[in-house]
N, C-alpha and C positions, 0 to 999 in steps of 0.2 A: 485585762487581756489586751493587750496591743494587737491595733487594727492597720498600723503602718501609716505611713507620712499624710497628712490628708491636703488632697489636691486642692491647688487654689483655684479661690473663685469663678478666675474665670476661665478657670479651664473647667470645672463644673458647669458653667453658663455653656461654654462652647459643646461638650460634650451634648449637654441637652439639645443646644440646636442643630445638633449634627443628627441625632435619631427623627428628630421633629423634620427637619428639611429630607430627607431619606425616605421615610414614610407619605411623606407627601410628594414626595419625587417618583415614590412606588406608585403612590395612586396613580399620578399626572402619567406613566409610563403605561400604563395597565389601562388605560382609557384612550388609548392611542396616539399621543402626541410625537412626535419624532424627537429622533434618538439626540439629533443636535440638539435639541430645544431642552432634551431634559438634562445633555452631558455643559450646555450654557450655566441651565439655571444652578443646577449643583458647582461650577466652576465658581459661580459666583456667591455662592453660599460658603464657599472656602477663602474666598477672596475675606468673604465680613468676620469669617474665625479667627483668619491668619493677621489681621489688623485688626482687630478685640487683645488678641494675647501677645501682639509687638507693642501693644498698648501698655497693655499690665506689666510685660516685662520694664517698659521705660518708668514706669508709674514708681517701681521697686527700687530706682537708682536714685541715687542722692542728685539734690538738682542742680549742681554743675554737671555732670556727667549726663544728667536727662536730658539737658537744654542740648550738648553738644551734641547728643547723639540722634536725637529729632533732627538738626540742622544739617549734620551732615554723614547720616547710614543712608540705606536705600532698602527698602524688603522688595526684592520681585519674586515670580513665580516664573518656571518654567516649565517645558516639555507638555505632558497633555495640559496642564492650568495652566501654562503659559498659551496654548493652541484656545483654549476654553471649550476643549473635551474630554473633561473627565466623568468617566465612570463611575458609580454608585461608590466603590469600594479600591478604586484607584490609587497610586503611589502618589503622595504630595512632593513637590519637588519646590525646597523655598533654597531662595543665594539671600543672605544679608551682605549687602555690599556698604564696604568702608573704604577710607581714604587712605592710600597707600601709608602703612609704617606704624598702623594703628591698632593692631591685632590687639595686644596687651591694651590697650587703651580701655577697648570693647568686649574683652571678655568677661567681664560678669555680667554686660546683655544679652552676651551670643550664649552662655549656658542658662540663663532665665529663660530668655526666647526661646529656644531649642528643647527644655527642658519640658516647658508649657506645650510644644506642638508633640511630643513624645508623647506626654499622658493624657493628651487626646483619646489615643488609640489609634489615630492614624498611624498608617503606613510609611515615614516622612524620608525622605532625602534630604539632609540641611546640609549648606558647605555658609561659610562667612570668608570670602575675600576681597581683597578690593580688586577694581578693574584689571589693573597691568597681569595681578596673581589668575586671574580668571582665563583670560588669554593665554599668558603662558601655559595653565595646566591642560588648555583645552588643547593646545598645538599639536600634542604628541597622544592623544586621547578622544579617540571617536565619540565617546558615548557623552563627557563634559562639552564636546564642540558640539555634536549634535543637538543637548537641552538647552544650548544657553543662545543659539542662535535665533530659539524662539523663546527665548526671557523677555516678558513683560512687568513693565515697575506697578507697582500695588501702593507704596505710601512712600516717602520719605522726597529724599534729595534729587531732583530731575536731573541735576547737573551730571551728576556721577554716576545716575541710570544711563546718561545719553553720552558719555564719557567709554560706558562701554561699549554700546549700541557701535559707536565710530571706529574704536580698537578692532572690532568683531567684525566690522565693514573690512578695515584696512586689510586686518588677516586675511579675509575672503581674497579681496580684491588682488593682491602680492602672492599669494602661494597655497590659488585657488587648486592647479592642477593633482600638490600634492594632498589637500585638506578635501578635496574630492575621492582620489584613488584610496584613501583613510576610508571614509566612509560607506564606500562602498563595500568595499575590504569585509569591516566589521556587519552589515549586512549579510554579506553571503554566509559569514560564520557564524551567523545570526539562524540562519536558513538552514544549515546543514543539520543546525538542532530541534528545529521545528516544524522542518518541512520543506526542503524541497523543490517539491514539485506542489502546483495549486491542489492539485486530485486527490487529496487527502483522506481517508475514511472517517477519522476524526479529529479534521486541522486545527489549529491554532488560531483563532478570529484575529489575536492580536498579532502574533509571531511569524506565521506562517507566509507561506509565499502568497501574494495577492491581498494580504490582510492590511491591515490600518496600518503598521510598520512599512509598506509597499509606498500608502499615500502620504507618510510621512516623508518616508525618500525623495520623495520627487518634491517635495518640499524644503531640504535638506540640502539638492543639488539646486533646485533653484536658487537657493538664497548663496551656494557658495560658488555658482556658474554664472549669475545672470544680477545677482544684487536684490531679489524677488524670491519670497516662500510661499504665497498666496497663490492656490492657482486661479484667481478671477487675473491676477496680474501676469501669471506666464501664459496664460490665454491672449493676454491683451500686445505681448513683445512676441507673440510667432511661435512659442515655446510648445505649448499645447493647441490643439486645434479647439473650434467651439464645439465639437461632437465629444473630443477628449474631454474636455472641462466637463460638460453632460452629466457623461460616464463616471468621473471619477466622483461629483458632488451626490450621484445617487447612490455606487456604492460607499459610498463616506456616510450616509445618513442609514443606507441598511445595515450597515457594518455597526456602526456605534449602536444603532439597535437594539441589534442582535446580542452586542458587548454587555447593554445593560440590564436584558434580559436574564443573561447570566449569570449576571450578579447579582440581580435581587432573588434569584430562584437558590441561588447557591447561599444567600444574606451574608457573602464574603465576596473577595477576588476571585473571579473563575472565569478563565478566556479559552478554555479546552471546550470544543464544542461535540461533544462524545456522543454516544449512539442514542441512548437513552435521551439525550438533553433532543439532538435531533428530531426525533417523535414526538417530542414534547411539542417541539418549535411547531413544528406541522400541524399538528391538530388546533394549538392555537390562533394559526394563521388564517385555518378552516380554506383551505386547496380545494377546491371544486373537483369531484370525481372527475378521473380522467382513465380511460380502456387501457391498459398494460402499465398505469404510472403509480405508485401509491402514491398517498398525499407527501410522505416524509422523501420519496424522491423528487416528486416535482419541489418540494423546502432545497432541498440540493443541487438541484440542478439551478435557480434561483440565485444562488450563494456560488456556485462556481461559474453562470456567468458574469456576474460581480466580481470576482476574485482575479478570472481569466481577464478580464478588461484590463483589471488596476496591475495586472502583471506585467500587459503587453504593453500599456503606457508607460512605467515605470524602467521597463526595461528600453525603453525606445529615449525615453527621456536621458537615461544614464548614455547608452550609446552615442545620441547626437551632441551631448556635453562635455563628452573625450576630445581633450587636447589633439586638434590635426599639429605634427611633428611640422617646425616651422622648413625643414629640409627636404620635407615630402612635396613642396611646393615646386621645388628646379628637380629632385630626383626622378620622379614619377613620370615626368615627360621624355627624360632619359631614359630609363629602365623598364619602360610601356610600350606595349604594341596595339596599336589599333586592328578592333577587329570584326571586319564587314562593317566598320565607317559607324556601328550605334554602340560599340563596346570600346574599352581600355582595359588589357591584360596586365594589371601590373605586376613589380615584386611578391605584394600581399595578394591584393585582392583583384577583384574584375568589376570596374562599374560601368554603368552607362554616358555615353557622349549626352548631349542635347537632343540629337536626334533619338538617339536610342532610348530617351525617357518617354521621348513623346511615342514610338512605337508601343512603348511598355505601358502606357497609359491604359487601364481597365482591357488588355488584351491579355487572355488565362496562354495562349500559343507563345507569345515572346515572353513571358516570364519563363517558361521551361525551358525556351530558347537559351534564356538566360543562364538556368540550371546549369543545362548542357556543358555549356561553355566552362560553368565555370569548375565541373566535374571533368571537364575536359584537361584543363592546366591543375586541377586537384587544387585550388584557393577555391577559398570564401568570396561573399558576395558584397560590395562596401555597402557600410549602415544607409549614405545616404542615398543610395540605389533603394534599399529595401523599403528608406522612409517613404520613398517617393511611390512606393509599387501599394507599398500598404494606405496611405493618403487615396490612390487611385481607385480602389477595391474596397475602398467603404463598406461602399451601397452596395451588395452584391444584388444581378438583376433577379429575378425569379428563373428555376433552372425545370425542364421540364427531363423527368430520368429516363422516361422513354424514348427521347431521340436521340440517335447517334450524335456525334462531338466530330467536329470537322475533322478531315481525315490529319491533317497538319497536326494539331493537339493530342488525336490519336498516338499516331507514331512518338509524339517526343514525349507524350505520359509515358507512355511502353521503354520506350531508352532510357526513361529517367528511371523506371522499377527494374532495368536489368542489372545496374549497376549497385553496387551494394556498400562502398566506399562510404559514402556521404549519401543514402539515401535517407538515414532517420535523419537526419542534419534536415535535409533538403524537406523531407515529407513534414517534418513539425514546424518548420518555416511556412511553407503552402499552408497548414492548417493555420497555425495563428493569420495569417495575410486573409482566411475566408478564402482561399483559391484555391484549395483540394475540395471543395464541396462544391464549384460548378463544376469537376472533373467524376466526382465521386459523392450524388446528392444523400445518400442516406447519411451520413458524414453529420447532416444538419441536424436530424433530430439525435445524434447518438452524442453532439458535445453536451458536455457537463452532465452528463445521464451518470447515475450514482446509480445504481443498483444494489439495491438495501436488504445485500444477504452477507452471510458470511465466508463466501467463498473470492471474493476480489475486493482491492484494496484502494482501485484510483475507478475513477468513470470510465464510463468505456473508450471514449476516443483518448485518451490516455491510457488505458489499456490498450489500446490498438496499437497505437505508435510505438509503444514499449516492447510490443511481440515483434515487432519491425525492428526493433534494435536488437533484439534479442537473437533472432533470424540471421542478422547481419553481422553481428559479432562471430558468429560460427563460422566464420571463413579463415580465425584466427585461431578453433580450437583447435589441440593437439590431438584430442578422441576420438572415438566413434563420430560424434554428431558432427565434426567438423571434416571429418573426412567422406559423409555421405553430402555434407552441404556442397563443398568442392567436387565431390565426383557428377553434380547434376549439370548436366550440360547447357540449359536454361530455368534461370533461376526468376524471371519474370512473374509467371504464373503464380510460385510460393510467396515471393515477398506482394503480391495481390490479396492474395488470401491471407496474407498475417498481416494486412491492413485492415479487410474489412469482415472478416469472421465473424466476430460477435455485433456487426450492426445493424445485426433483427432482431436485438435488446429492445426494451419496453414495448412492447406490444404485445398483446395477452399470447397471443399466440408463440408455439415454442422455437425460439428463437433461432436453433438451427437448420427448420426447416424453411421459414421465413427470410434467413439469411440466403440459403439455397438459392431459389428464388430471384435475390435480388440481386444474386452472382450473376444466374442468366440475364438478366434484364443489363447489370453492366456489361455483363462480355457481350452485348450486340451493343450498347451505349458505344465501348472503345474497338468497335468494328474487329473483333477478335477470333481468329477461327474456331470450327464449330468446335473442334476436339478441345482449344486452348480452353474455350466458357464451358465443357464438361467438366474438364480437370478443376477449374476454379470450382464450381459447382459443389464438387462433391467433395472436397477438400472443408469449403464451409460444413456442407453440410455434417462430415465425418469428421469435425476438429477436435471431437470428446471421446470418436471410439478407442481409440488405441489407450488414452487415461485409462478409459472406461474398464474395459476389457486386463488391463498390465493389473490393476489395483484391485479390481473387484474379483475376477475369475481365476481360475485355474490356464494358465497358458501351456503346460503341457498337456493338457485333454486337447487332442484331435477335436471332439465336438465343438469345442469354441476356433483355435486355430484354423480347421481347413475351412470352414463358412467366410471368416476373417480372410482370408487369402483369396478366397475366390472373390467376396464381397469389392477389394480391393482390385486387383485384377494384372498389375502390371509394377514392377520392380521400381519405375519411375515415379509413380502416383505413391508406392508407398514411403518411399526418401521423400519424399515434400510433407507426407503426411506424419512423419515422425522428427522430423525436424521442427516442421508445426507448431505436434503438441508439447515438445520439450520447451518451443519457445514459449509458448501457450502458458504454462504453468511458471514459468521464469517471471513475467508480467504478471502475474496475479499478485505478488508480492514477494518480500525476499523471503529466502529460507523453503520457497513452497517446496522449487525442482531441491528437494534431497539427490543424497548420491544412491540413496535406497532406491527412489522412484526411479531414478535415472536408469540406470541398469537393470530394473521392472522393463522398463520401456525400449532398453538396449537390447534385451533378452528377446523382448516380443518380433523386434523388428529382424532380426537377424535369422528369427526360428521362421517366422514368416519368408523371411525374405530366401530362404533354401527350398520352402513349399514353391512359392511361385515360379523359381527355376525347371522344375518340373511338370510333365507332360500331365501329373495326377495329382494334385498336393494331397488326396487322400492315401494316395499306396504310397507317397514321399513320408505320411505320417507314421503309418504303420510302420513302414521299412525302417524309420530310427528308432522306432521303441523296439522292433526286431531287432534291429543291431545291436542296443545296448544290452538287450539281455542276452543276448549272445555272448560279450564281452565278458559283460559280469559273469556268465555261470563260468568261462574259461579260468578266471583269476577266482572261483570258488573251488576249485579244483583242488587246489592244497590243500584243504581241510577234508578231514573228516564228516561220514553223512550227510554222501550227497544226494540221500533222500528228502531228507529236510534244505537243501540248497535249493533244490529243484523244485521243489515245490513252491518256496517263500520269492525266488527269482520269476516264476512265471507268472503268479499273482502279486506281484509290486505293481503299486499302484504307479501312476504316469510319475506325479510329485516324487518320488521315491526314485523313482529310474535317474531323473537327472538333478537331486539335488545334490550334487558335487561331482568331483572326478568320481572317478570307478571304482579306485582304490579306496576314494573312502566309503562310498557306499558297501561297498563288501566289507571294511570295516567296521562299520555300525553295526550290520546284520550279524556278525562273526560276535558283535557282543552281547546282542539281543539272543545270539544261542546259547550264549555259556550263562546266561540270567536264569537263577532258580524263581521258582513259583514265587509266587506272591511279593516278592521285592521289586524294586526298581530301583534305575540309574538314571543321572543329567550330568553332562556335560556343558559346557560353553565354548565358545574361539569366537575373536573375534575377524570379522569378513572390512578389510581395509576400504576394497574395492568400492563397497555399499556404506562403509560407516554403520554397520551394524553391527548386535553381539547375536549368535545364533544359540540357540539352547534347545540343545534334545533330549527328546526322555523315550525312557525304554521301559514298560511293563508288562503285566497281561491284562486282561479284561475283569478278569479276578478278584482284582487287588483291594478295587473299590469303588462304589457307585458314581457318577458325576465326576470322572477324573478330568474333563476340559474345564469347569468353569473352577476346580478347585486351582487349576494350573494359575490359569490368569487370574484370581483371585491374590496368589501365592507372588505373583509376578507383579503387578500394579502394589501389592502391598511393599514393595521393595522397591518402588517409584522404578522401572519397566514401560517405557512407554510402547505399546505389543504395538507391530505396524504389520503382521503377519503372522500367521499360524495354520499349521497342516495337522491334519487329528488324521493315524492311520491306521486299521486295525489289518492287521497281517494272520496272515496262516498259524494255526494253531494258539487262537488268543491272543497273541503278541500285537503288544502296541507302541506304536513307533512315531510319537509327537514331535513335531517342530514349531519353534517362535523366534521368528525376527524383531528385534528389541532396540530402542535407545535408552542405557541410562541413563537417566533425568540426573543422577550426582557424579557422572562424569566426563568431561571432553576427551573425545575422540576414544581410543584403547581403555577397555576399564583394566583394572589390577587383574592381576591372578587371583589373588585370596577373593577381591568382588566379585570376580565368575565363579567362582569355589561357594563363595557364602551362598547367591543366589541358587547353586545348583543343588547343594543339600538342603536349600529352604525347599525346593521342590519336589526333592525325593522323600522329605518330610509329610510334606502335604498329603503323600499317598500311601506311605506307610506309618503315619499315625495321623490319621482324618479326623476333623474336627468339626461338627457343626455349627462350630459358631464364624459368623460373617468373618472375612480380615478386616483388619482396621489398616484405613489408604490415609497415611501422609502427605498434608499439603503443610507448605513451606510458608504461603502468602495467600494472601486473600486479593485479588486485584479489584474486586469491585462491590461496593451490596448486593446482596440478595436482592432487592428494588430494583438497583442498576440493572442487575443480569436479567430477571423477570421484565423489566419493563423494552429489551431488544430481540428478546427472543419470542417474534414475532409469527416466526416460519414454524408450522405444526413437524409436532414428531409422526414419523410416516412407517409404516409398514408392508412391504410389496411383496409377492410372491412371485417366482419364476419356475413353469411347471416345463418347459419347453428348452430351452438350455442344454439342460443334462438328460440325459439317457435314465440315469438313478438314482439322482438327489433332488429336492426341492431347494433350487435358491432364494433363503430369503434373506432381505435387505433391509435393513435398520438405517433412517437418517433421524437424526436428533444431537441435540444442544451435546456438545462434551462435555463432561464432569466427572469428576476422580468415583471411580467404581463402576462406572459406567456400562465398560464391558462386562467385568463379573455379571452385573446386575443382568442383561440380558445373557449370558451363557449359561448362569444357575435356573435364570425363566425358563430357558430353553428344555434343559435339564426335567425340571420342575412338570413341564407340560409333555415328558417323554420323548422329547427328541434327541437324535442324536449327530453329533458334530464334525463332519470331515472333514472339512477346511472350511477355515475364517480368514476374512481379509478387510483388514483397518483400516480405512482411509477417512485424514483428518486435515479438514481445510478451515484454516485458520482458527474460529469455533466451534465449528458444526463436524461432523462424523458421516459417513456412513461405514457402514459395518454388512458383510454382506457374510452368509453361512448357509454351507450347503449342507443337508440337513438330511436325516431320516427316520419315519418312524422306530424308536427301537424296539421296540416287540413284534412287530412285521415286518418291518423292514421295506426298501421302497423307499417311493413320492409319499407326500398327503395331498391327496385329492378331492378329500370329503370335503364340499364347503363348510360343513358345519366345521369341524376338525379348525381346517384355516383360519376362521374367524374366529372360534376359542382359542389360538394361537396368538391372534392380532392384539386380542383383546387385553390377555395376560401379559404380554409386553410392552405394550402400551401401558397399561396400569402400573404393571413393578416402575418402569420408568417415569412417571408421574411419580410415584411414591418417592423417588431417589431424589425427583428436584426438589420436592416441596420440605424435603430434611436440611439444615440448615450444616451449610458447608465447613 
């Protein structure tokens, strides 16, 4: 039997030292040594491979060809072995360099050598050219310019190692500004695939914004800005300051860490730092208990003040390394206006005079000054203004939150939140600079705060700023939200609140009341009138009810609505508070604000916003569901039996009154009466507005036991992702279901014959009932069972609501998503004798909640009985334990 080609020597010898050095790299790693020490000692364990097997390759050549090519090749090592930081599991990057014209000369050492580093098992990049080929390819070619400018020679010919060393100088030197703007270039494009923004839920160690790619850059521009990649040496020329260099040698050694942690856990390449692995990190780190933080956020907030450093050095370094245009020298003093003798307005930008830097020196009042101005001409602010401001505010002093902020600062914070143009521009500037948190001290504990659910995506002061863009974008929409944003007359207060909302995160206590709180405490910090620090107030505080309320409840029940409206109180308060939460959910991640939610929340605001126009929003309630049935019984008038009109129209339940025009409500009902016993109907259409498909069903009570969990059983088996449901039982038996849906196998509009198939799988369901479970289709698996068990950390929860409603009990399901999910709790439900009026699915990111208003079916009513609630809790909770623990 043939075992295939058998590998030579010493790539067998190598092999072996390569597990041997690895293992004891693991030890050395696992015992604490730092991350540079072990990505050295492995750098150089490659070093002794990669000249072992340039050895044996020469050893193989006949010895004229061996002599010449010891005398005059080169092997060096590049990119991370060139830097001497590689990773356990790292790409090897080798150049054989030869003498121009000698390709053919050396090619049966360059496919021996190359051949030898392949059946390693490494991972390898080999190119073989000589110096002039190396330059030229790297000219037009980020990623070759980038690894060869840190090429280090490992064996051979000095001459022709240092032959290119000069090339690769010259190039820098001569057509720095375009082998710069390259580089950059392929960064950002780097970025857009990895990340972004630093705030990552699960970034990239290596890729990502602020990662080791970050201190590469600045590595990258030093050597093709300045003739220097070391930052001990761009510390030493002005480049970096000595706090810089700090910052970036500590996160360089946590960073590579952390890199090689992941790789021996993973015993391959793995630079994705995922939820699971995060926990992991934490507990091994052993985080000392801390009151509202768990250990795996304080791991994160750790890691993204690391990150945020190496972002803002990086980006500060790239800035001050841009060519000034040799024209801007004589134009700028022509086409500039001084202004108040410490500024210059020019073309582009606004910077400071001499004087004006020394004003701006650690003073939080003239940098907004600065703002002002430069929100005033609508330009930017020039780099080396901002270096100068950021160099000055280092050290920020200690800030005490309960004293007011001198009245000067006051006013020009407040002008700078009226304006909405350039305020996120402006606010993530102030944050990076450390100068929004003597303005706004809670700021300090919320940067890099991760908050380790599944409901948000970046930390919260990254969150925060993104609701402020979010906020401020809306002056550009064409809809609804952009026309209530524009109709507010002062927009100060809202873009307040979409700063600092969520920064009563990490501390045990719940954060929106905390936040409350600490609204009041700022509206007297920024000397604010007492009504302006209410509105702020209760905005924090109220930033979740309208979600709350659009997704989980019934918004045509008066019971929830007129509380809502009065709770509110005033037309003005509620446009801040709905523009808010729209932005609110836009920042948690993409994809959250659906067009479904949106128009949830459209809905809400508008039904409200007619209550509070009136003297009673109670008799305002009444009087529309008066009106509409009024309406409808007119346009039931054409039919036949209007005993049964009359009666089905005055008992419609709220959901029912307004779920469409008029016309088509009276349409449905018109077919719900020509429906014989025991059959039923579905239809589908789909709803543009929302991006939803709506599917109704029409039966009687009759037909079959458990007809909601058979629905949605019928609907998830047909990949349905339900995001709403209304269960209604009508006059004389009839029942009259509805479900808001996204096809999971469709974009945008499904087919016809797809609304057709789904709707006879439904009228199936009911007229030939089956008790055997559906089987739910999944496409992929995205993670192990391990994976997913080891982040789903947050208990599944069960809450009852006896107070709410008038005649249902609401209960509420949070727990992990997984395909059958719902079924599973709507047949529990079933199972324990309850019965289902309306359901409402809301699904953030992985987690759910699922809320059902409920009632005994054989008595009908609340359940009140503790006993009752608690064999309730208990049986959902368990089916739901049983679901996870079945293998996906």
């Amino acid at each position: 039997m043939s075992t295939g080609p058998r590998l030579h020597p010493a790539v067998l010898a190598a092999k072996e030292s390569l597990a041997a050095g690895r293992a004891k790299l693991r030890k050395q790693h696992e015992s604490g040594s730092l991350g540079v020490q072990v990505c050295t000692h492995f750098s150089e364990l490659l070093d002794g491979v990669i000249e072992s097997l340039f050895n044996a390759a020469t050893d193989d050549l006949d010895q004229s060809l061996r002599t010449q090519a010891i005398a005059e090749t080169c092997v060096a090592v590049h990119s991370g072995s060139g830097r001497r930081e590689m990773a356990p599991f790292s790409d090897l990057d080798v150049l054989l360099l030869h003498p121009e014209g000698a390709d053919d000369k050396y090619l049966p050492l360059v496919r021996r050598f190359s051949q030898h580093l392949y059946d390693t098992g490494l991972e390898v990049g080999f190119a073989a050219r000589s110096p002039e080929e190396a330059v030229k390819s790297a000219r037009g070619d980020a990623t070759i310019y980038t690894a060869i400018t840190e090429a280090r020679r490992l064996i051979g010919n000095e001459t022709l190692f240092a032959d290119l060393q000069k090339r690769f100088s010259n190039l820098a030197r001569w057509q720095w500004p375009l082998l710069m703007r390259m580089v950059v270039e392929a960064r950002k494009d780097e970025r857009s695939k990895f990340g972004e923004t630093v705030f990552l839920l699960e970034p990239n160690v290596k890729r990502s914004r602020g990662g080791l790619r970050d201190i590469q850059l600045i590595r990258w521009i030093g050597f093709t800005r300045y003739g220097e990649s070391e930052p001990e040496a761009l510390m030493r020329i002005g480049v970096l300051t000595k706090s810089e260099f700090k910052q970036l040698r500590d996160a360089r050694d946590f960073l590579l860490w952390l890199r090689n942690d992941l790789h021996f856990q993973a015993d391959k390449a793995n630079d994705l730092l995922e939820r699971h692995e995060q926990l992991r990190v934490a507990e091994q780190r052993q985080y000392p208990p801390k009151e509202g933080l768990l250990p795996v956020e304080q791991f994160m907030r750790e890691y993204f003040t690391h990150t945020s450093a190496v972002r803002e050095i990086a980006a500060n370094v790239c800035a001050n390394a841009e060519p000034r245009r040799w024209w801007r020298w004589f134009t700028d003093p022509l086409f500039s206006h001084q202004f108040e003798g410490d500024y210059r307005v020019g073309p582009q930008s606004v910077y400071a005079t001499s004087r004006g830097l020394k004003k701006l020196h650690g003073d939080t009042a003239q940098v907004l000054r600065l703002l002002e101005i430069a929100n005033l001409y609508n330009k930017r602010v020039d780099q080396h203004t901002w270096q100068s401001i950021r160099l000055s505010m280092a050290t920020p002093p200690p800030v005490d939150a309960s004293e007011p902020v001198p009245e000067e600062l006051s006013q020009r914070f407040m002008s700078l939140m009226a304006t909405p143009s350039r305020l996120y521009d402006s606010l993530r500037r102030l944050h990076e600079l450390r100068v929004l948190e003597r303005i706004v001290p809670a700021l300090t504990h919320a940067r890099g705060l991760l908050q380790f659910n599944a409901y948000h995506r970046y930390t919260v002061d990254e969150h925060s700023l993104r609701v402020v863009e979010a906020v401020a974008k809306m002056q550009h929409d064409s809809g609804v939200p952009g026309q209530v944003y524009r109709s507010l007359r002062d927009k100060r207060i809202l873009h307040l609140a979409a700063l600092i909302h969520d920064l009563g995160k990490g501390y045990i206590e719940d954060h929106s009341e905390l936040g409350a709180r600490q609204a009041l405490q700022l509206g007297k910090r920024l000397r604010l009138e007492q009504h302006e620090t209410e509105q702020l107030s209760f905005l924090v505080l109220k930033h979740l009810r309208m979600s709350h309320l659009a997704q989980q409840h019934d918004i045509n029940d008066a019971q929830v609505i007129v509380p809502f409206a009065a709770e509110v109180g005033s037309p003005e308060l509620l446009k801040m508070l709905y523009v808010l939460t729209l932005a609110d959910l836009t920042a948690v991640g993409p994809g959250v604000l659906n067009d479904w939610k949106q128009q949830l929340l459209t809905d809400l605001y508008e039904h409200t916003l007619a209550l509070l126009a009136s003297d009673s929003p109670a008799a305002k309630a009444s009087q529309r569901q008066r009106a509409q049935r009024e309406e409808l019984q007119l346009l039931a008038e054409r039919y036949p039996d209007q005993d049964w009109w009359k009666e089905q129209i005055t008992n419609l339940p709220a959901c029912c009154l307004f779920a469409g025009p008029s016309e088509q409500v009276v349409g449905e009902l018109e077919r719900l009466r020509n429906l014989p016993h025991n059959q039923a109907m579905a239809w589908g259409r789909y709803i543009p507005q929302r991006d939803v498909v709506e599917y109704t069903i029409g039966t009687y009570e009759e037909i079959t036991p458990g007809i909601f969990h058979r629905l949605t059983g019928t609907l998830t088996s047909k990949r349905q992702q339900i995001l709403s449901a209304e269960i209604n039982t009508l006059r004389r038996g009839l029942v009259l279901d509805r479900f808001y849906v996204h096809d999971e196998d469709a974009t945008g509009e499904p087919s016809t014959q797809r609304m057709d198939e789904v709707s006879e799988a439904l009228e199936a369901a009911l007229k030939r009932p089956s008790d055997r479970p559906p089987v739910f289709r999944k496409l992929w698996q995205d993670r192990s069972n391990a994976q997913e068990a080891a982040v789903k950390h947050l208990p599944t929860r069960v809450t009852f609501d006896n107070t709410t409603s008038d005649t249902c009990t609401i209960l509420a399901v949070f727990a992990y998503d997984r395909m059958g999910l719902l079924y599973t709790i709507s047949k529990t439900l079933f199972d324990v004798n309850l019965s289902v009026s309306i359901a409402r699915i809301g699904t953030h990111l992985d987690q759910v909640v699922d809320v059902f208003y409920v009632t005994d079916r054989e008595r009908g009513g609340k359940i009140t009985d503790p006993g009752y609630l608690h064999h309730i809790r208990e049986r959902v909770l368990a089916e739901i334990t049983a679901l996870e623990q079945k293998p996906a």
